[in-house]
N, C-alpha and C positions, 0 to 999 in steps of 0.2 A: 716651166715648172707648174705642177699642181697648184691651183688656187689652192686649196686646202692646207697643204702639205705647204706650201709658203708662208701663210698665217699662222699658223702653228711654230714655226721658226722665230718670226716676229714676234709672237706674245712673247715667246720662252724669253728673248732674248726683250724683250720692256719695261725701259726701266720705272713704269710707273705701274707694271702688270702685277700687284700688290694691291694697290689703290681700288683694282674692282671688286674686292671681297669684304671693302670698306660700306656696298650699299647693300638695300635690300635686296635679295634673288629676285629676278624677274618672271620668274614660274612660282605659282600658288597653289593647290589644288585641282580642279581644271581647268586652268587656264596656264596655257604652256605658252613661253614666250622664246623662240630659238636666236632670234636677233632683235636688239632694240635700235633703231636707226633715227628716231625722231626725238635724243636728246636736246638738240636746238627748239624744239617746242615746249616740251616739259621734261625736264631733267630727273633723273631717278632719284628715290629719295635716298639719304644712308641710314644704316644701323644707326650712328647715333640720332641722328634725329628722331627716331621711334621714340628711343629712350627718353629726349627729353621732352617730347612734347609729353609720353606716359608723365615723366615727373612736373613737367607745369600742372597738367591738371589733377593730378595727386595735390601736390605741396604749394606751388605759388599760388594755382588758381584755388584747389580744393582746401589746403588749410590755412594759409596766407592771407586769400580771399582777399579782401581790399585794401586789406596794407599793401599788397605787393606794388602798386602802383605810387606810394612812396619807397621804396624799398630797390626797384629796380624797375619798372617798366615805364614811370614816367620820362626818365633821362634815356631809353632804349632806343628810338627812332635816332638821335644825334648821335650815339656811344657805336651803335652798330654803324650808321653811317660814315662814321668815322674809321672804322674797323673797314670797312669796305673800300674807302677813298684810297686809305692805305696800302694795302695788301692789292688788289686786283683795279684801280683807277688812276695813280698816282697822282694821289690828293691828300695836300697836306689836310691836318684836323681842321673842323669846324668848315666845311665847303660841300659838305653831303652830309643827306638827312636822306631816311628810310620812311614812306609815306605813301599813302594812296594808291590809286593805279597809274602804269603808262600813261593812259589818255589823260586824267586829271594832272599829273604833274608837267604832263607834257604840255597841257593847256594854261596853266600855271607858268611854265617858264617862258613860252611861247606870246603868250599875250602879254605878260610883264614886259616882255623885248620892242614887242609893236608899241606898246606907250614909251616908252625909254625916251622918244625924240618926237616931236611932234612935227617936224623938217622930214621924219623918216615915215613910209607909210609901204614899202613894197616890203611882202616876204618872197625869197627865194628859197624856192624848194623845188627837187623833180619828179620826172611823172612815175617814176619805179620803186618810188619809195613805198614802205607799209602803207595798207588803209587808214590806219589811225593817224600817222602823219598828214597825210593829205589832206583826210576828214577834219582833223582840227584845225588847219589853217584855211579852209572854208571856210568854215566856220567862224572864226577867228574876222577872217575878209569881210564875209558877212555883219557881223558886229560891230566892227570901228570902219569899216569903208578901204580898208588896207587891201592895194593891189598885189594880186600873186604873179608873180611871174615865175615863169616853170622852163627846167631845165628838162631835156629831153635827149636821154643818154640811152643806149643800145641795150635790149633789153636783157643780153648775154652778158652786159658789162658793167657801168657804173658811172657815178657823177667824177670827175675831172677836176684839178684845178683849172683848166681853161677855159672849160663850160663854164664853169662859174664867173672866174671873169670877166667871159662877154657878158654876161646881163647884170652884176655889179654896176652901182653907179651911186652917186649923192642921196638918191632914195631910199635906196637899202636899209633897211633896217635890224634884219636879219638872215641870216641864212641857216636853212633847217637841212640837215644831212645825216643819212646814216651812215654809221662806221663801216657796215659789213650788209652788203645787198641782203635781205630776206628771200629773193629768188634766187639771186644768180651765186652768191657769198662774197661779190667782188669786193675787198678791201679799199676803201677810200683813200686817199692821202692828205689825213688828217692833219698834216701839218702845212702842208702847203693851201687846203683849202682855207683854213683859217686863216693863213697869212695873206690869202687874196682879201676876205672879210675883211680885214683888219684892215688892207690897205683901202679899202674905201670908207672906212669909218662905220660901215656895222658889226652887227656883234655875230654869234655867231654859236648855232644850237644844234650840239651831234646828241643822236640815238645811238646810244650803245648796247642795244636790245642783245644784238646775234654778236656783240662782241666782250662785254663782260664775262670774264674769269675764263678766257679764252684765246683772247689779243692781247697784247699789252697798249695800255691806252696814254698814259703819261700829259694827265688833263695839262699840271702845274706847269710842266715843262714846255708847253708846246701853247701855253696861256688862253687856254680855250675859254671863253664866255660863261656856257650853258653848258649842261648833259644832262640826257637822262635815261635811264634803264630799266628792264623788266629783272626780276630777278626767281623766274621759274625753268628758266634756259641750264644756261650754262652753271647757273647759282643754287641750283637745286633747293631754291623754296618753298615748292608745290603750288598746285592749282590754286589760281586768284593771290599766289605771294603778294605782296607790295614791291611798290617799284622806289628808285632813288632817285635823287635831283642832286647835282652839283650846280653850285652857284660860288664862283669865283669870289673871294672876298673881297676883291676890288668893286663889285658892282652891289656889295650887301649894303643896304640902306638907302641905296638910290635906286634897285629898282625894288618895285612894290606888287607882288602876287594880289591876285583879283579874286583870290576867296577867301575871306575874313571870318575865321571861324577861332572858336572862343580855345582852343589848342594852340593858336598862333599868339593870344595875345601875351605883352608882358606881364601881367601876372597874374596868371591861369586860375585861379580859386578866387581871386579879387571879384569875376563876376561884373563890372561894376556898365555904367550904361553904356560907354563908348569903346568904341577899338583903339587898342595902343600895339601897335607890332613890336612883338620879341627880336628880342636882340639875335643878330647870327642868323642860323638856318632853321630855329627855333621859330621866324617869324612865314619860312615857308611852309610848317603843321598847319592844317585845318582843324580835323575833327580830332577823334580817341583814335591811337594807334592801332593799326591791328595787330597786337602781339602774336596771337596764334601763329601769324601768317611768317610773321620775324625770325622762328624758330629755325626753318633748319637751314635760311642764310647763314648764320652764324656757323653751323658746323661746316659749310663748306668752305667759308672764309678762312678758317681755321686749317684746312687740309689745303687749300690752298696756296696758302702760306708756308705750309711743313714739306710741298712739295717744290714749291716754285713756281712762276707764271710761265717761264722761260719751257721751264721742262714741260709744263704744259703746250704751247704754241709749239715746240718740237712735235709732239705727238702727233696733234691735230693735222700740225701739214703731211706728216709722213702716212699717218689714215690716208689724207685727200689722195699721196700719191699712189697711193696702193689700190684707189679706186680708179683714179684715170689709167696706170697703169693696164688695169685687168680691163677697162675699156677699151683701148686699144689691140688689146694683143687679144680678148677673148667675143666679146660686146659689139664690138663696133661692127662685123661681119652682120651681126642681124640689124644695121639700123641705128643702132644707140650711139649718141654723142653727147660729149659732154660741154654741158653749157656754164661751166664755172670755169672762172681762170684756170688755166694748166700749169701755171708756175705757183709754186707753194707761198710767195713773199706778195703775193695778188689776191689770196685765197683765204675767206676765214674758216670753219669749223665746220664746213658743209660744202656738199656738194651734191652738183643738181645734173642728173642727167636725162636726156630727155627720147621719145621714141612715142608713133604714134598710136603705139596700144598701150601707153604706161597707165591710163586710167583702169582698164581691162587687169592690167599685170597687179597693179598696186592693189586693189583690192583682190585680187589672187592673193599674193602674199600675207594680207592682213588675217587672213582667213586659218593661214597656218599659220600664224604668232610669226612673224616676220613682220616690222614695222617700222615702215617708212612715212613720210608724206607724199601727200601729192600735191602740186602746184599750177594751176592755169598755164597755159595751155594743155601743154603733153609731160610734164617735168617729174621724176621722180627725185626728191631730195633726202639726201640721204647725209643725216644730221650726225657728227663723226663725234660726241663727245668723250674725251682724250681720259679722263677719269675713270670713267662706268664702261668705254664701248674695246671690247675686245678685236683682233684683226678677224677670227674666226669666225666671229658674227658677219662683220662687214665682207669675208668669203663668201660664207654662207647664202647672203642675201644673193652676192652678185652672181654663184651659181645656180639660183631658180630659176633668178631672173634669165639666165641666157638657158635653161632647159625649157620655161615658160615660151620663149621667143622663138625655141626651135621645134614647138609644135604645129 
């Protein structure tokens, strides 16, 4: 069948194909956008969130003005995180707080973990994971003398529980893992990686970057350590959002975050010469929140909720299939394979296909509002989010791309 003529069947018949008229159009003026495929990098914004950030700076910011941070925005980084924990991380209250970026809180939970044991000194981490993960536990190495030891997992695929295994030992300190490869999208298995952690006595720190409001994560369940997440993906917070930190309330008070800033201490206006760390996730704040940035998590947390995670992660996989699919049967003649799991239960929100002109193709496409990313080497990835991303568009893309290829 018709690529087209397929996708078009598909929306009619999806059941979250409602939920796209929820954001803002992606054509403005002159700038026409005919497919958006890079919601795994920054997520579209919705109609509401227009409205309220218009009403924060009307009313909380513009006539509120500094009450409002008695009123509502001091308790905001906990109250949303909380909202968040719930809905799309399955985290009971008081275990996640909304704050700073990725890399900050990642280096925040990350180094807290390296001090935890002073018996304990190796991070484990692999080599496919994000720049910023890596980069921090450099870093991190560099600063307390903590050996890395690195897994090194196929670049089409992902860390293992048995990879991790073999380099587990009495050292361990921690193990840093993403939930959902940044390249490839391969799905971790977050339960059993953890229960290798566990069984050697480290703790144990996932990135839920590419898998918040996406995956279903079930921290409580599944007794994970650490987490942390951007929230411009799939959470549709906009450029620079803040990101969140889960901290398990079994390690609150024993471990101790490495940036002491007058936001964290116990009591905040007191001012006084020393640091006392707030009680809860309270003592993981640094500075002033960024409320602006808080804004439209909130509304998507809220539609998340009104739809389901479930019915989300149905969609997502059935996107991916509809993309390996049209690879095989249309794609794959010129070259293109696909380098993301082919089974949907392997697969998070994205998919990465690859081909030795995709640098050439992908800025073709950019060119006429078709937007995808691109990724080192040859890969085009093609960010499926189940909310905002129609089957049409994801057509659309993938018939350029093969008229592009048969020139």
């Amino acid at each position: 069948m018709d690529l087209r003529t397929r996708a078009a069947e598909l929306d009619a018949s999806d059941p979250l194909r409602e939920t796209r008229d929820l954001f803002v159009p992606a054509s403005g003026g002159d700038d026409v956008v005919t497919a958006y495929l890079d919601g795994n990098s920054l997520g579209r914004p919705l109609r509401a969130t227009a409205q309220r950030l218009d009403d924060l700076v009307r009313r909380d910011w513009g006539t509120r003005l500094i009450r409002s941070w008695d009123e509502r925005w001091m308790e905001l980084p906990t109250r949303l995180g909380d909202r968040l924990g719930e809905v799309c991380l399955g985290a009971a209250a008081g275990q996640t707080v909304v704050a700073d970026s990725t890399t900050v809180l990642l280096y925040k939970l990350l180094r807290a973990a390296v001090a935890a044991d002073p018996e304990r000194d190796e991070i484990v981490l692999d080599s496919e994971n994000f720049p910023t993960d890596r980069y921090v536990a450099e870093g991190i190495a560099a600063e307390t003398g903590a050996r890395l030891v690195w897994v090194e997992p196929a670049p089409e695929e992902g860390v293992t529980p048995e990879q991790v295994a073999a380099v587990v030992g009495p050292r361990t300190a921690v193990v840093l893992v993403s939930q959902v490869a940044y390249k490839s999208a391969w799905l971790a298995d977050l339960p059993g990686i953890t229960r290798v952690a566990h069984d050697a006595g480290a703790l144990v720190l996932w990135d839920l970057c590419h898998s918040a409001g996406v995956v279903p994560v079930d921290l409580d369940e599944h007794e994970v350590d650490l987490a942390v997440g951007c929230s411009y993906k799939y959470l549709n917070g906009g450029p620079g959002a803040p990101a969140f930190a889960y901290v398990a309330r079994r390690h609150q008070g024993r471990l101790r975050q490495p940036i002491q800033g007058w936001m964290g201490h116990a009591r905040v206006f007191e001012m006084g010469p020393g640091y006392e760390a707030g009680t809860g996730m309270r003592s993981w704040i640094s500075g002033t929140p960024p409320v602006l940035g808080m804004v439209g998590i909130e509304d998507t947390v809220d539609l998340v909720e009104s739809v389901g995670l479930d019915a989300i992660r149905a969609k997502a996989a059935a996107l991916g299939d509809f993309v390996v699919d049209a690879v095989d049967a249309r794609l794959a003649a010129h070259g293109v394979r696909v380098v993301s799991p082919r089974d949907a239960q392997q697969r998070g929100g994205h998919v990465t296909i690859a081909h030795p002109r995709s640098r050439e193709i992908y800025q073709q496409l950019w060119s006429e509002g078709v937007v995808p990313d691109f990724r080192e080497p040859d890969g085009i990835r093609l960010g499926l989010a189940p909310l905002s991303t129609s089957y049409a568009e994801v057509a659309h893309a993938l018939v350029r791309i093969e008229e592009l290829l048969s020139r």
